[in-house]
Every structure is written in structure tokens, then in C-alpha cells.
C-alpha positions as CSV (number, residue, x, y, z in Angstrom):
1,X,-8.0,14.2,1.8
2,X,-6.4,11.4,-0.3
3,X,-5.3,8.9,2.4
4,X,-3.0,5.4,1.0
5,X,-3.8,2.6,3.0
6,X,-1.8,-0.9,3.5
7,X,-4.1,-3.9,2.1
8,X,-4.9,-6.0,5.2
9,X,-3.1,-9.2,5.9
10,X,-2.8,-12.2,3.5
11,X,-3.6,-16.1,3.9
12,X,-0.6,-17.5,2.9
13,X,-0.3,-21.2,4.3
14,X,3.0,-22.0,1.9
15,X,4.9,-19.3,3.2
16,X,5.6,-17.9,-0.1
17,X,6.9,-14.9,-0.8
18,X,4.0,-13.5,-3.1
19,X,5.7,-10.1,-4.7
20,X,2.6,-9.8,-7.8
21,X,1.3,-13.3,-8.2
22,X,-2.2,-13.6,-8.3
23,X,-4.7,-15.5,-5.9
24,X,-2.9,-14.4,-2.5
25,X,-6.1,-13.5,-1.0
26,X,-7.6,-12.1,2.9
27,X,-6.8,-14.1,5.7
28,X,-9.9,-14.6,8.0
29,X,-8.1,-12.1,10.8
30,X,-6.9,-10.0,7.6
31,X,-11.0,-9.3,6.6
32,X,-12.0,-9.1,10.1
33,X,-9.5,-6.1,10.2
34,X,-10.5,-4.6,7.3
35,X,-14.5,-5.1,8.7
36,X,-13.7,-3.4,11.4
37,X,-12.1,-0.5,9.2
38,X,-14.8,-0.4,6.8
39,X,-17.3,0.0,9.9
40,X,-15.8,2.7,11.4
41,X,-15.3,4.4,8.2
42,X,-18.9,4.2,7.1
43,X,-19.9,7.3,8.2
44,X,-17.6,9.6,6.4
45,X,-17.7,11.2,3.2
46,X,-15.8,8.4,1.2
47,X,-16.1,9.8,-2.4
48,X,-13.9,7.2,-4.1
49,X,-11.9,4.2,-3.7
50,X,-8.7,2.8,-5.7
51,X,-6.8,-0.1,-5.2
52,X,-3.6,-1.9,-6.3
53,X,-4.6,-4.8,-9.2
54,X,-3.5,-7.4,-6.7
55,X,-5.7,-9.3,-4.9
56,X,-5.4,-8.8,-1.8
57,X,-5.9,-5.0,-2.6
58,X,-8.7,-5.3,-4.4
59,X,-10.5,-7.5,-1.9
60,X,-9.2,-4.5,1.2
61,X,-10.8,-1.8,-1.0
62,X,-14.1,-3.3,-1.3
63,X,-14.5,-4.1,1.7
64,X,-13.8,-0.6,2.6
65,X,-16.5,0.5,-0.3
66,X,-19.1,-1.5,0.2
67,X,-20.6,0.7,3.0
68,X,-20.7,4.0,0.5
69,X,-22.2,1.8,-2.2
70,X,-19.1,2.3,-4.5
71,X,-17.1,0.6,-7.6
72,X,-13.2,-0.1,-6.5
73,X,-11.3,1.8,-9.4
74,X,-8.3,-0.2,-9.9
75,X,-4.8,1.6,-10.7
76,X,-1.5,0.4,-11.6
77,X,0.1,3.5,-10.0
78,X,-0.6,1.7,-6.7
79,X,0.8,-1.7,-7.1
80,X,3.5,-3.4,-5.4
81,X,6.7,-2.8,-6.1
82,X,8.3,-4.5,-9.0
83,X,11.3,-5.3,-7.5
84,X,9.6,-8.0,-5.4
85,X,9.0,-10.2,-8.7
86,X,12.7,-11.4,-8.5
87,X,11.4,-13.6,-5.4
88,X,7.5,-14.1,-5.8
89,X,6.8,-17.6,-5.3
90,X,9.8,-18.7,-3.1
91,X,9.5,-19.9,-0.1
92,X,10.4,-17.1,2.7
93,X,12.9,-19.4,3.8
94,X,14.7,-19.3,0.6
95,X,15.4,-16.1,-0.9
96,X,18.7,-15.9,0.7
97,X,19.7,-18.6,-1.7
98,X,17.9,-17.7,-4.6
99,X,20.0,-14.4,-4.9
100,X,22.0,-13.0,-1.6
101,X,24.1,-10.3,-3.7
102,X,20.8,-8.5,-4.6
103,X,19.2,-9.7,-1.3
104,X,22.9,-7.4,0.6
105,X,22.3,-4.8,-2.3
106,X,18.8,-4.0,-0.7
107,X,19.9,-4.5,2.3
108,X,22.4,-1.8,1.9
109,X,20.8,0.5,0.3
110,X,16.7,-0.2,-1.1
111,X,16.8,2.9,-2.6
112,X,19.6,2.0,-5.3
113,X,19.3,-1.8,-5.6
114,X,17.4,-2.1,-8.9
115,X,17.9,1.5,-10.7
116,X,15.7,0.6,-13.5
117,X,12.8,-0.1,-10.7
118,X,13.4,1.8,-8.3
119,X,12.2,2.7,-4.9
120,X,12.1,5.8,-6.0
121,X,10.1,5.3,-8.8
122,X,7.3,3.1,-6.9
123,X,6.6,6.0,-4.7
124,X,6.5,8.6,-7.3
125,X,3.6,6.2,-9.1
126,X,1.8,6.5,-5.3
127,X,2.6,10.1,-5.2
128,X,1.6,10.7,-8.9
129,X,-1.9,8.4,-7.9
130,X,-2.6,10.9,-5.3
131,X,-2.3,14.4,-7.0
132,X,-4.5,13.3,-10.0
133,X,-6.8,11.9,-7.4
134,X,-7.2,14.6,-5.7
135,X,-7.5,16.6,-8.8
136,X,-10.5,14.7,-9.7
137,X,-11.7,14.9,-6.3
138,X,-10.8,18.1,-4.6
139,X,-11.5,18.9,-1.3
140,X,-13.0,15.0,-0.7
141,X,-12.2,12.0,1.1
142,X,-10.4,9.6,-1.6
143,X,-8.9,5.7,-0.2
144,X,-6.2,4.2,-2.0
145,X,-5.2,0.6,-1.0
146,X,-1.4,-0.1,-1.7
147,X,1.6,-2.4,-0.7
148,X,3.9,-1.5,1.9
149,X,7.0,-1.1,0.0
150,X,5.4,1.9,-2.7
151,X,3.4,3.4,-0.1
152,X,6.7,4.1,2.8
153,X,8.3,5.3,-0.1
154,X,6.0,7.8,-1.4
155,X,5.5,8.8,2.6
156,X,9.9,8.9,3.1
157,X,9.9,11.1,-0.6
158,X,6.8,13.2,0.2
159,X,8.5,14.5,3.4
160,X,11.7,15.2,1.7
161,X,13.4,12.2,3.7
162,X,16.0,9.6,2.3
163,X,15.0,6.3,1.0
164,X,18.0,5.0,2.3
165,X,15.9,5.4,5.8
166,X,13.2,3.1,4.3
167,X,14.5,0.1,6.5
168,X,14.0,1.8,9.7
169,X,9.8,1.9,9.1
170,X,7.5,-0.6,9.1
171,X,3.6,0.6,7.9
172,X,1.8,-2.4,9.4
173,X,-1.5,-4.0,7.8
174,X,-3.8,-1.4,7.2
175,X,-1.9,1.7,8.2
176,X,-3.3,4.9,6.6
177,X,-0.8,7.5,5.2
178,X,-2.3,11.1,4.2
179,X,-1.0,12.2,1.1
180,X,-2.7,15.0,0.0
181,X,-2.6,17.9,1.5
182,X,0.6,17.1,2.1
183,X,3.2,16.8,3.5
184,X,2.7,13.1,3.9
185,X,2.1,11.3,7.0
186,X,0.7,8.6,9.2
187,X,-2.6,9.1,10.2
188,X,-5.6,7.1,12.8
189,X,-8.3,7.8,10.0
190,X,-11.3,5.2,12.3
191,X,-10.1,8.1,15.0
192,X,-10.3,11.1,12.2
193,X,-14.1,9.2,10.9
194,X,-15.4,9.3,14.2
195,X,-14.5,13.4,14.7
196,X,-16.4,14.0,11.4
């Protein structure tokens, strides 16, 4: 099973929209979280784990590792959506101001606001991340830790829905998507862990 995973929550005192900067780490409740993951997760038959190059992604997926004594593998397939860069280090507060055209455009419809990086195209790199992991790991438990924006859309595109849909989901911190076998969907993997 090849299951995407939400990093856990971020420490971010400034209020700053982060998008792909670097150093936007764990909170304290955002590692406790992922603890408590990790823990109920240590007795099944993790095989791998991936993560997003971000931080905070990184820091999820070991934590999730570290009981099955294994080396994060990082992949760009699983990163955050590049449309976010537009607004990474403004303050939440302002990005409104910084561009409201593009801010209605995705608003409107996410799907289409930035054809040349597309919504479409950040789930297909989840999607894409999951078939050649489970190629290399068939019939095993495989984590990926991801962003919210790439991995709703590869969960909305592997079920055959519309992205223009995306706005009414929310995957909170840590929320675990099956991939593969698909078709995608939301899944309690501590519950799954503890039937194994």
C-alpha cells in the first residue's frame, strides 16, 4: 500500500505564508502529532519512506522512520506546489494586496489559474511518485510525506473527480491518502496499523 501523508503542522511565529522557503520547521504540537503517528505506526511493515525536500516534510518522515530504522528518500515529485512561490514570504495578511487578480483566478477556478503549473500537474508528480513506488515496492507498506495542495489533487484526479472541486476539501495535518491500489482515498492508517 503506498499511502501520501500531509507533513504535520509548522511553527511559524511571523505568520508568513511559507510556499517552498526553507527553515519552516515542526511546531512543538506539530512533532508531538507526528510522535504519536510514528508510535502507532511502529509496528507495521513500513518498507520505505519518501518525503517532499521541504522541511517540514523531511522532519514528518523521519520522525515516521525512525521506529523501522530507515533513511528518508527525498523526492521532488512530492513537493509543494509551485504555484505557492508567487506568495512565500508574505505575511498571511497580505497576499490579497500582493496580487488579488491571481488570488480571484484561484479562487475561481485552482485548477486553471497558473496553466504552466498546474494543479493538475502537481498531482500527476504525486500520482507518478506513487506508481514507481509501488513498482519498486510491490505489495509493501510505502509513506510519502507531501503538501496539502499536490496531495488533494492527486486524491480529486485519482478518483476521476474535478479539480475545480479542490476548494471544497481540506486534508488536515497529517491526513493519510491511499494511493495505490487505487482508487485513491482517505484512510485512518494508526486504525489500519493496529488491525495488522
Amino acid at each position: 500500500m503506498i499511502v501520501g501523508i500531509r507533513h504535520a503542522r509548522v511553527w511559524n511565529p511571523q505568520g508568513l505564508f511559507y510556499g517552498r522557503l526553507p527553515g519552516f520547521h515542526l511546531s512543538k504540537e506539530g512533532r508531538a502529532s507526528a510522535d504519536a503517528l510514528s508510535a502507532a505506526l511502529a509496528g507495521a511493515p513500513v518498507r520505505a519512506v519518501y518525503a517532499s525536500p521541504l522541511d517540514r516534510a523531511k522532519e514528518t518522515a523521519a520522525i515516521l522512520a525512525t521506529p523501522h530504522g530507515l533513511a528518508v528518500q527525498q523526492d521532488e515529485r512530492l513537493n509543494e506546489w509551485s504555484f505557492w512561490v508567487h506568495w512565500q514570504g508574505t505575511p498571511w495578511s497580505k497576499i490579497r494586496e500582493r496580487d488579488p487578480e491571481l488570488l480571484e483566478a484561484y479562487a475561481r477556478d485552482p485548477a486553471s489559474a497558473v496553466p504552466e503549473a498546474s494543479l493538475e500537474m502537481a498531482g500527476d508528480d504525486v500520482l507518478g511518485w506513487a506508481r514507481d513506488a509501488e513498482a519498486r515496492h510491490p505489495e509493501e507498506l510505502v509513506l510519502g510525506v507531501s503538501h496539502e495542495a499536490p496531495l488533494l489533487a492527486a486524491l480529486l484526479l485519482g478518483q476521476g473527480q474535478d479539480l475545480s472541486d479542490y476548494h471544497s476539501y481540506n486534508l488536515a495535518h497529517l491526513a493519510c491518502v491511499r494511493l495505490r491500489p487505487g482508487p485513491p482515498e482517505l484512510v485512518d492508517l494508526a486504525e489500519w496499523a493496529r488491525s495488522c
